[in-house]
C-alpha positions in Angstrom: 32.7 -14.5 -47.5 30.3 -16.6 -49.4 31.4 -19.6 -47.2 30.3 -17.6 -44.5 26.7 -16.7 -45.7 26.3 -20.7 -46.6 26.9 -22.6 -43.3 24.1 -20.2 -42.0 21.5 -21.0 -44.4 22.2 -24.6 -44.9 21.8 -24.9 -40.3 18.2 -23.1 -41.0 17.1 -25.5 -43.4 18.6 -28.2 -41.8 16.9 -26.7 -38.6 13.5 -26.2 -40.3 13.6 -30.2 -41.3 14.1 -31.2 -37.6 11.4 -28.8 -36.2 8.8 -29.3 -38.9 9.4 -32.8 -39.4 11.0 -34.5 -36.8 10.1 -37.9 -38.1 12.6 -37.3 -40.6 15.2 -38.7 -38.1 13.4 -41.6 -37.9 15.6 -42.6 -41.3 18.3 -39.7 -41.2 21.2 -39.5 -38.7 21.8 -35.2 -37.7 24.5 -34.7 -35.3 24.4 -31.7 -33.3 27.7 -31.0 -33.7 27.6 -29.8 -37.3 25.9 -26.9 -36.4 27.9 -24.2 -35.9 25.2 -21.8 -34.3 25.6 -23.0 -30.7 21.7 -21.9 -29.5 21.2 -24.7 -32.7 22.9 -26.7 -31.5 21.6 -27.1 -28.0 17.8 -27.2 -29.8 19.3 -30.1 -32.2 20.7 -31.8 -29.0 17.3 -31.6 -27.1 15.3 -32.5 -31.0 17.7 -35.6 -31.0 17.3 -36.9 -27.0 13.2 -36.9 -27.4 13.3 -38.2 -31.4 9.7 -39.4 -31.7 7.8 -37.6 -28.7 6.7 -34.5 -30.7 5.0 -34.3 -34.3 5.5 -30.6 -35.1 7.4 -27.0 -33.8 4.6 -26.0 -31.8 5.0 -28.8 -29.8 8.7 -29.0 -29.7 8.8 -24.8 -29.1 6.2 -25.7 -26.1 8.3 -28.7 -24.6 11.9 -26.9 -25.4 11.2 -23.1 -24.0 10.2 -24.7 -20.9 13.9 -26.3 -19.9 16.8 -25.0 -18.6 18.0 -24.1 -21.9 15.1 -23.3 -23.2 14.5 -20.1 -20.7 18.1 -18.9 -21.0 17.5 -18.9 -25.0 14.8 -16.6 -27.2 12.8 -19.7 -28.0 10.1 -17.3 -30.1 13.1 -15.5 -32.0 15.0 -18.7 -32.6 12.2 -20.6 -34.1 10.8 -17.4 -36.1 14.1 -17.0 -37.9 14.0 -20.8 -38.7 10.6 -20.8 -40.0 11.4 -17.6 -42.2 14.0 -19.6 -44.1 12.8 -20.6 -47.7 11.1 -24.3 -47.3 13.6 -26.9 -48.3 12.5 -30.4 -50.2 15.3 -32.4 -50.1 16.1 -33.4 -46.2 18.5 -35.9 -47.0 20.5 -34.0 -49.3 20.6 -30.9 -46.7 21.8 -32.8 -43.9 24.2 -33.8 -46.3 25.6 -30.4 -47.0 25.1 -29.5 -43.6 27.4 -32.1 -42.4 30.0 -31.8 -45.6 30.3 -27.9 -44.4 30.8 -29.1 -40.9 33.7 -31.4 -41.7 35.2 -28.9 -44.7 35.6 -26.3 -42.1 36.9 -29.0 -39.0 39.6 -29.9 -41.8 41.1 -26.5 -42.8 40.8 -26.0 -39.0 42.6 -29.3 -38.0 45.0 -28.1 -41.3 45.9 -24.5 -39.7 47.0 -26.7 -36.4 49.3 -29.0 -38.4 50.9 -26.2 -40.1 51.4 -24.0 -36.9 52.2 -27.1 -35.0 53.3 -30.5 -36.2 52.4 -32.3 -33.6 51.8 -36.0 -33.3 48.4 -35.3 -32.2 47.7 -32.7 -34.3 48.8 -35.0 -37.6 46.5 -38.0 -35.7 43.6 -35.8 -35.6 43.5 -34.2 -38.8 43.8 -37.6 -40.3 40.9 -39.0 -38.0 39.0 -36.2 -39.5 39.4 -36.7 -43.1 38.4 -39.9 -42.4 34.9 -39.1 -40.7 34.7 -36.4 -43.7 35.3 -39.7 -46.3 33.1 -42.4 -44.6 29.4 -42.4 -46.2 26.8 -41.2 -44.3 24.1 -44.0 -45.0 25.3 -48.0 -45.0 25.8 -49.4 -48.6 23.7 -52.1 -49.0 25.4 -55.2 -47.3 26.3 -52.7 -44.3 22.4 -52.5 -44.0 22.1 -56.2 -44.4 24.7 -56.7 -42.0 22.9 -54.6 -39.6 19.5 -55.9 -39.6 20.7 -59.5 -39.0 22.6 -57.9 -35.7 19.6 -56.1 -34.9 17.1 -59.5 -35.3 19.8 -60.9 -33.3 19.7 -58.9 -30.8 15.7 -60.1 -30.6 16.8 -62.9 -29.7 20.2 -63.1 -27.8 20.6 -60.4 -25.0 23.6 -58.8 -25.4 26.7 -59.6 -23.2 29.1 -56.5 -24.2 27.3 -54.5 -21.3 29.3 -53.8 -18.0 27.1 -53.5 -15.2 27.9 -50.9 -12.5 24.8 -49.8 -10.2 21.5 -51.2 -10.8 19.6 -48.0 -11.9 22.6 -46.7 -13.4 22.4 -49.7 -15.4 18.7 -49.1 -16.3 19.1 -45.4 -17.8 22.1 -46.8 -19.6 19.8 -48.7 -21.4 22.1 -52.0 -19.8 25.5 -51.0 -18.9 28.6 -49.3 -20.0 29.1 -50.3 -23.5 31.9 -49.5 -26.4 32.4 -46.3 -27.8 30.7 -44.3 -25.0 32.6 -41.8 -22.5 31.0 -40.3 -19.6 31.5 -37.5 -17.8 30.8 -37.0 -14.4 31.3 -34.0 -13.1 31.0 -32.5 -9.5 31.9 -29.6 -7.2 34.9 -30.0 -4.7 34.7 -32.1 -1.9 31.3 -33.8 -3.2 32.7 -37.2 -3.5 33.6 -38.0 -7.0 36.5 -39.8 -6.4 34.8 -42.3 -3.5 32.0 -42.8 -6.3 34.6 -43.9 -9.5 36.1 -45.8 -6.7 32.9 -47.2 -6.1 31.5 -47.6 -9.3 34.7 -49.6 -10.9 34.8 -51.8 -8.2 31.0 -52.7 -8.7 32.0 -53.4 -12.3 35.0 -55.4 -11.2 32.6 -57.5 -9.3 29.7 -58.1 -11.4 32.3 -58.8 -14.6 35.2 -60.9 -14.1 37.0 -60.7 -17.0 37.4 -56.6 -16.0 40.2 -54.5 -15.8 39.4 -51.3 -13.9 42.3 -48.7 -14.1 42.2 -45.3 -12.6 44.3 -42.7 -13.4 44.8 -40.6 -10.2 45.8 -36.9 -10.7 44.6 -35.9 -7.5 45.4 -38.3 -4.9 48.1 -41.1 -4.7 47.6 -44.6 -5.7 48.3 -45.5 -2.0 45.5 -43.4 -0.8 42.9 -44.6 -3.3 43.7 -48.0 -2.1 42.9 -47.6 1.5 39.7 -46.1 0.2 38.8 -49.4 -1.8 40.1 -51.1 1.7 37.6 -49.3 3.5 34.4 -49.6 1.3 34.9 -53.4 0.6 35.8 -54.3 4.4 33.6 -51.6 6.3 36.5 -50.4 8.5 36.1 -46.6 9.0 39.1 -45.1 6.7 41.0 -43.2 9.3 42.0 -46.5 11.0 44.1 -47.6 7.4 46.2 -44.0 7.9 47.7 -46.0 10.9 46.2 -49.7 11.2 48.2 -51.5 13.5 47.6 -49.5 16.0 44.0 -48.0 15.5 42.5 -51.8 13.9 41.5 -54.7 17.0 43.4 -58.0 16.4 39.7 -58.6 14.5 39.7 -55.9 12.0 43.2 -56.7 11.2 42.4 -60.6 10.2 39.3 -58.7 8.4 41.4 -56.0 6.7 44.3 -58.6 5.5 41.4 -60.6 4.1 40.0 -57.8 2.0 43.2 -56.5 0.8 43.9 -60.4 -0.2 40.3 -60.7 -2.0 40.8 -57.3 -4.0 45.2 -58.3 -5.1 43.1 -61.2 -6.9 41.0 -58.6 -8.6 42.2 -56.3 -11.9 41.6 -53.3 -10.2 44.7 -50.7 -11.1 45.2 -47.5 -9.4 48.3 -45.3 -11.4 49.3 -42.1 -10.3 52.5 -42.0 -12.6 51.0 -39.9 -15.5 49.7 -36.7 -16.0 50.1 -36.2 -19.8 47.3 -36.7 -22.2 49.9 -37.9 -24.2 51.2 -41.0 -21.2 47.6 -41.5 -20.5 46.5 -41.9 -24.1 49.5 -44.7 -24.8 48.8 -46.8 -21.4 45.3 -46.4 -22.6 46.0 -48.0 -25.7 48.1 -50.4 -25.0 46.2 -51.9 -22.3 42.7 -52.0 -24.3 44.6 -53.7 -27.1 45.9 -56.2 -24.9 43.1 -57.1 -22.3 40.6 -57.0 -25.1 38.0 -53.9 -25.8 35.5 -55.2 -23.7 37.6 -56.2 -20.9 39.1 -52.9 -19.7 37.0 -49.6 -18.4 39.4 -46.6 -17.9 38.5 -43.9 -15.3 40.2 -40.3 -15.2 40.5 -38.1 -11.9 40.2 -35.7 -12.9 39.8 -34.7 -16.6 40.7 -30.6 -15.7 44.4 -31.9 -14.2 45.7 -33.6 -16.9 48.4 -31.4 -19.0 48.9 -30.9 -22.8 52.2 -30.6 -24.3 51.2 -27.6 -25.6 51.7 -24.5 -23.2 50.3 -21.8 -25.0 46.9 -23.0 -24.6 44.4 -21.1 -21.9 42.6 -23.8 -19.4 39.5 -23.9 -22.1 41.6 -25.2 -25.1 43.7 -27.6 -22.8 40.4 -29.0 -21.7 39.1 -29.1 -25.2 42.0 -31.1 -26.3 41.9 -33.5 -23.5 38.2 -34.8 -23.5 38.7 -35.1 -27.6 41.6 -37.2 -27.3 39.5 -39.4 -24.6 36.5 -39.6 -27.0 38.9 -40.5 -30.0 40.4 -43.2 -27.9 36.9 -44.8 -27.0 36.2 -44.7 -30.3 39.5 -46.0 -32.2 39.6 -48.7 -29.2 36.0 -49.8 -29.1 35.9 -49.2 -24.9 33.9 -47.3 -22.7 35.9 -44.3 -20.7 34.8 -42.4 -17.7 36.4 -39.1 -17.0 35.5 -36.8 -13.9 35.1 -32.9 -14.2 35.4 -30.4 -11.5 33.0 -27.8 -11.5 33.3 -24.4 -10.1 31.4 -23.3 -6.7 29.1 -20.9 -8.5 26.7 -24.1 -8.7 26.2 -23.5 -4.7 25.0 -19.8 -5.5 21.7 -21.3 -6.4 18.7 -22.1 -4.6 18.9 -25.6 -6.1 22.7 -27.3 -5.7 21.9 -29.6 -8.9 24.2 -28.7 -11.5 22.8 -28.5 -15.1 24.7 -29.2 -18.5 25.5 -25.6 -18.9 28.0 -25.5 -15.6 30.1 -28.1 -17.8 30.1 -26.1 -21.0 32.2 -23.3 -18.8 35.0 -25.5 -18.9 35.1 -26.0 -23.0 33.7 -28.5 -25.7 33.5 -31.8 -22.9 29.7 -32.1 -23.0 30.2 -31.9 -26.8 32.4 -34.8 -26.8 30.5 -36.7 -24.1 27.8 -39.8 -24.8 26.7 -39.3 -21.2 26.9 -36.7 -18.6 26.5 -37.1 -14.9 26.6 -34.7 -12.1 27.3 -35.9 -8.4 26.0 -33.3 -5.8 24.2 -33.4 -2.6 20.5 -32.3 -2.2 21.5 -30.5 1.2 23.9 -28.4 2.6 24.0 -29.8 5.7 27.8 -31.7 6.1 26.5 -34.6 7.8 23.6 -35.6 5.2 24.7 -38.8 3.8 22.2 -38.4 0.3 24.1 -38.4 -2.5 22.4 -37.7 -6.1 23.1 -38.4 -9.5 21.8 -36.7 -12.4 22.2 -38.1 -16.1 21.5 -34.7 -17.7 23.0 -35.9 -21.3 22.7 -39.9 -22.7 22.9 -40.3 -26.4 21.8 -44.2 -26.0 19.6 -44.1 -23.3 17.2 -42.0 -20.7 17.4 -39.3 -18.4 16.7 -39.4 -14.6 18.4 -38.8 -11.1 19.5 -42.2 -9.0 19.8 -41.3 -5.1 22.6 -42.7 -3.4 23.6 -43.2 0.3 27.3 -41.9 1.1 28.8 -44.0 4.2 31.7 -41.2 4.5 33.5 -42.9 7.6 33.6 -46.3 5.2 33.9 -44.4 1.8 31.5 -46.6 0.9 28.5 -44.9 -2.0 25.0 -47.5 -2.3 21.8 -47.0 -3.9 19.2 -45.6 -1.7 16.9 -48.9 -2.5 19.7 -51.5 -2.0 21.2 -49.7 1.4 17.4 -50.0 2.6 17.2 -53.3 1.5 20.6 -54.3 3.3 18.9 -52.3 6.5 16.0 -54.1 6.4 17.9 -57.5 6.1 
């Protein structure tokens, strides 16, 4: 019981620091996660994504209650019972406890699991988490040495771990896809998620040479996201690759055996075999230890039809399980992961059809285990309308913002609104 009256008081004080004084994370590192309080949470998330922009609560109670979040949550409540707490001196040493409480009750957690279930993954994770719990929270001092030269560096040298995908994509990256980071993009049916991983990994293909691409299909066969990638990259409408020599002129056939020549040369893997978290997980590994970690970007389609080997989980926990075996692999492997979500069609119920983070937390802990999270969706209803958005709603490394794209259906084929103008214009 006493366990139980801690965890709350150590999240107010911890909370009061980050509200009062959010310069303290100017020099402290508070993960949202350790809080166990999920309207906390969500106000540590927001605290942590605009570090630097506000000096005190009034300002940060004035900014937050005005977002999605903010509306659906009693800002005035929230921040009264944070401000009731007793004032705390010591910031370092409460975000300390905070995060010792967080991993002591992960562990008995992760503990429970092993004992009900013995599991190879089960074992794996509660041994990943003892580590996390072990590992000290600031560098000793040659860690900091070490990280200053990288980071003068850096001054200097741009770096070249970045893998470039879209333009401005790239931009509210803060460069590129980089190690350790998996996104989520997540769409309703039928928006065009698949076309756009297709898309995006063969932009990355092109603009880094040394890249391995490799999409796990759950939805569609290896042979159909092929003639996609046909398609885009040669510009013949899709439907004449269901049945091309006798829908393509002698002319689109030279140009069709050409593409599918210039993309064979290209590492650009489209497997359908596995549906296991398990299978995905060990091709995963094996192939990111082999090609090198910044040499191979892993894409899932779709993160809600992969299967556990657990049955007794509901849909939440076997979604939960999934998307923190994906972020443990990007981490453990050093590579960047891109995972797509389905969303559910109560997003069209609105007047606006932009999804916001809380669609995804429906479906379990995915935006808790995500660096970045994207929704695809279409600013119209209209069938026909070719404009495409995306909207970076979550980025731990970099900004937020919406990039409009331009959706050739017939040729599968997704651009940036700019670039397809620019083409047009040319």
């Amino acid at each position: 019981m006493q366990t139980n009256q801690v965890i709350p008081d150590i999240e107010r004080k911890a909370m009061w620091f980050l509200i009062n004084q959010p310069q303290v994370l100017n020099s402290e590192t508070v993960d949202e996660k350790w809080f166990s309080n999920n309207s906390y949470r969500i106000l540590a998330s927001y605290i942590n994504m605009w570090a630097g922009q506000y000096d005190n609560a009034d300002q940060i109670a004035a900014a937050f209650g005005d977002t999605p979040f903010g509306k659906q949550l009693n800002v005035q409540g929230i921040f009264k019972s944070i401000q009731s707490v007793r004032i705390p001196t010591d910031a370092h040493g409460t975000f300390q406890q905070l995060r010792q409480e967080f991993y002591k009750a992960e562990i008995k957690s992760a503990a429970m699991n092993v004992f009900k279930d013995p599991s190879s993954f089960n074992m794996d994770h509660l041994d990943e988490l003892r580590n996390q719990a072990n590992q000290k929270d600031d560098a000793t001092d040659n860690e900091s040495y070490k990280m200053a030269d990288d980071a003068l560096r850096e001054l200097e040298s741009p770096q070249a771990h970045f893998l470039k995908t879209y333009p401005d994509l790239d931009n509210l990256l803060g460069g590129g896809l980089t190690a350790n980071q998996l996104m989520i993009i997540g769409a309703r049916p039928s928006v065009g998620k698949t076309a756009f991983a297709l898309n995006l990994g063969m932009n990355a293909i092109l603009q880094n040479p040394n890249l391995t691409v490799e999409i796990f299909s759950l939805e569609m066969s290896s042979k159909q996201n092929m003639r996609r990638v046909y398609s885009s990259m040669s510009n013949i409408p899709l439907n004449f690759w269901k049945n091309p020599a006798v829908r393509m002129s002698a002319d689109q056939k030279k140009q069709a055996a050409d593409t599918i020549k210039q993309i064979a040369q290209l590492h650009f893997w489209s497997n359908d075999r596995l549906i296991s978290i398990d299978d995905i997980a060990s091709v995963i590994k094996q192939h990111a230890q082999r090609l090198g970690s910044g040499n191979y970007l892993p894409i899932v389609d779709h993160i809600g039809l992969i299967a556990t080997d657990n049955p007794k989980q509901d849909t939440r926990q076997a979604l939960e399980e999934v998307s923190r075996r994906l972020k443990i692999l990007t981490q453990t492997l050093k590579i960047p992961l891109i995972a797509l979500s389905q969303l559910n069609r109560g997003v069209e119920s609105r007047e606006s059809n932009e999804p916001f983070l809380s669609d995804l937390r429906e479906t379990g802990a995915i935006e808790q285990d995500a660096n970045i999270v994207g929704f695809l969706w279409r600013p119209s209803d209209d069938p026909d309308d070719q404009n495409l958005n995306l909207s970076i709603k979550k980025n731990r490394d970099g900004s937020l913002g919406k990039i409009e794209f331009y959706f050739q259906k017939n040729v599968q084929k997704i651009v940036e609104v700019n670039k397809h103008a620019e083409a047009v214009h040319e």
